[in-house]
N, C-alpha and C positions, 0 to 999 in steps of 0.2 A: 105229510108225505113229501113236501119239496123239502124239508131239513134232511130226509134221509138221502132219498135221491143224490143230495148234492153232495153230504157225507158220502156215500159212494162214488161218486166222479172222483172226490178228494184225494178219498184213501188210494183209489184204485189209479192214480196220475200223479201222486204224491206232491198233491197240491202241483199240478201242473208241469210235473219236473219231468216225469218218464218218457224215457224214447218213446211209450207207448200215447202218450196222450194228442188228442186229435182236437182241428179246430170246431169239432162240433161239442167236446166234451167241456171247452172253453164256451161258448155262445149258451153253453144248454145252461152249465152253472151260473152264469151272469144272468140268465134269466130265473132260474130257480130261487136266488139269494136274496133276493126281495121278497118274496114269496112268504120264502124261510122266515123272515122278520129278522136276517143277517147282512148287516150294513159292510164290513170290512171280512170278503172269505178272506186275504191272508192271516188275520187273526183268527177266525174263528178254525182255519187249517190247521195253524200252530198248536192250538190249544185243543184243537180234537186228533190229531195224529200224534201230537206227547203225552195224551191221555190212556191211547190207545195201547200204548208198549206193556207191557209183561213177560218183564224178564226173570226178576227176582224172586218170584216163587214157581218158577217153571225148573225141575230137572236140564239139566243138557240133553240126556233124551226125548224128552217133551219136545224142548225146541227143534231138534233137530228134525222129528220126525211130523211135525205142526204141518210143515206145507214141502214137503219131500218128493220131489219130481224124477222119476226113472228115465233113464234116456240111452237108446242103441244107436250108437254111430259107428256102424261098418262093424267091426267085430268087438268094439269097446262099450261096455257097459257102464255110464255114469250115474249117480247121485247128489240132487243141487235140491239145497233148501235154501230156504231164506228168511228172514224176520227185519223185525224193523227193528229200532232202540232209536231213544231220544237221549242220553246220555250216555258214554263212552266207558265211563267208572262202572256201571254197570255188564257191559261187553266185559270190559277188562278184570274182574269179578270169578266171574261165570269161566274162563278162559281155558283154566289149568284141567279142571273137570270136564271140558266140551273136548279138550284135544285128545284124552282120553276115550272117549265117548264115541267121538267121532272115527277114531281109528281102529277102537272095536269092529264100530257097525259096519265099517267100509269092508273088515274081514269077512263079517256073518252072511252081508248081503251079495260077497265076491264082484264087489265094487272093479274098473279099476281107476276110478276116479269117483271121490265123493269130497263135495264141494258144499260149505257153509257161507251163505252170504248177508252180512249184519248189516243191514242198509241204513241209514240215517232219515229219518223220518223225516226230514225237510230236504232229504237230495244232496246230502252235501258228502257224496259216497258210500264205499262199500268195504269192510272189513273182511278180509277171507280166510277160512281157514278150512286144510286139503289135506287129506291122506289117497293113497293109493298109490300105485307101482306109476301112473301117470302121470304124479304129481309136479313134476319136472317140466310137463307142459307149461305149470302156470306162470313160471317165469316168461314168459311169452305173450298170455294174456292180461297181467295185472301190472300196472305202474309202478309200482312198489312191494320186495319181498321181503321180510321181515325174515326170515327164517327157514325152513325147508318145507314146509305146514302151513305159513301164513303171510297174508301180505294185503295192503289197503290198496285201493284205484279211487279216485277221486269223480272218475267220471261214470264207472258203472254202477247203473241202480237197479238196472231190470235184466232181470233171468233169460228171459225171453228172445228180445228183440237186442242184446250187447254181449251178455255174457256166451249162449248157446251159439251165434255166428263166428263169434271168433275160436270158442273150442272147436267148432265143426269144421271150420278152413286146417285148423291145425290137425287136428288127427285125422282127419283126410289124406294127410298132406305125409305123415308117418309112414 
């Protein structure tokens, strides 16, 4: 019971990286890891969140729609998924078919913003890639654009607490 427990602090703080993670989430897993008969969590983090990824036999719509989050801000209607990956070749793979995919669905769903976010299983950012009439926001909130579709940030990992307050200042703000 304390190896899952901790497994889910892990996954869910991404090994203690996310804006979301608290200093109880930290004291609880220090106490749980012994327990577990787990000497070193950042190993055992490593080797259970790069286990975790399934990317290569998943459709781009699988992915997309895995952890698919709706969102009404004022009169705009958004789409933000997300997933993880431990290896980048793998994103970059999968790419040409997701941008596809993604810009379908962003139509069917009358999106006007549908956002993919490929997070790196150890925190070390976020891959994005965007369709919709709003997509022009993201210059704005990502560090880096790549193209008119995509772009990396270094520093965002979570949906939640990074990504959704800076969209939500901006299109407020329109």
């Amino acid at each position: 019971m304390s190896g899952i427990l901790l497994s889910a602090i892990i996954s869910d703080t991404l090994n203690f990286k996310s804006a979301t993670t608290t200093p109880l989430d930290k004291t609880t897993a220090a106490w749980l890891a012994p327990r577990a008969g787990i000497d070193n969590i950042e190993e055992y983090a490593k080797e259970m969140l790069g286990a975790s990824v399934s990317l290569k036999d998943a459709s781009a719509h699988e992915i997309l729609n895995r952890d698919l989050k709706l969102y009404d801000i004022g009169d705009y209607r958004l789409a933000i998924g997300q997933t993880n990956y431990n290896r980048l070749e793998q994103v970059q793979a999968l790419l040409p078919e997701f941008k596809k995919t993604i810009e379908k669905e962003q139509v069917e769903q009358k999106c006007d913003l549908m956002v993919m976010m490929f997070t790196h299983v150890l925190a070390e950012g976020t891959l994005f890639v965007f369709y919709g009439p709003l997509s022009y926001v993201m210059a704005d909130v990502i560090e880096t654009k790549f193209d008119e579709h995509s772009g990396y940030d270094k520093d965002i990992i979570s949906r939640k607490q990074q990504l959704m307050p800076k969209l939500s200042r901006i299109l407020k703000s329109i």
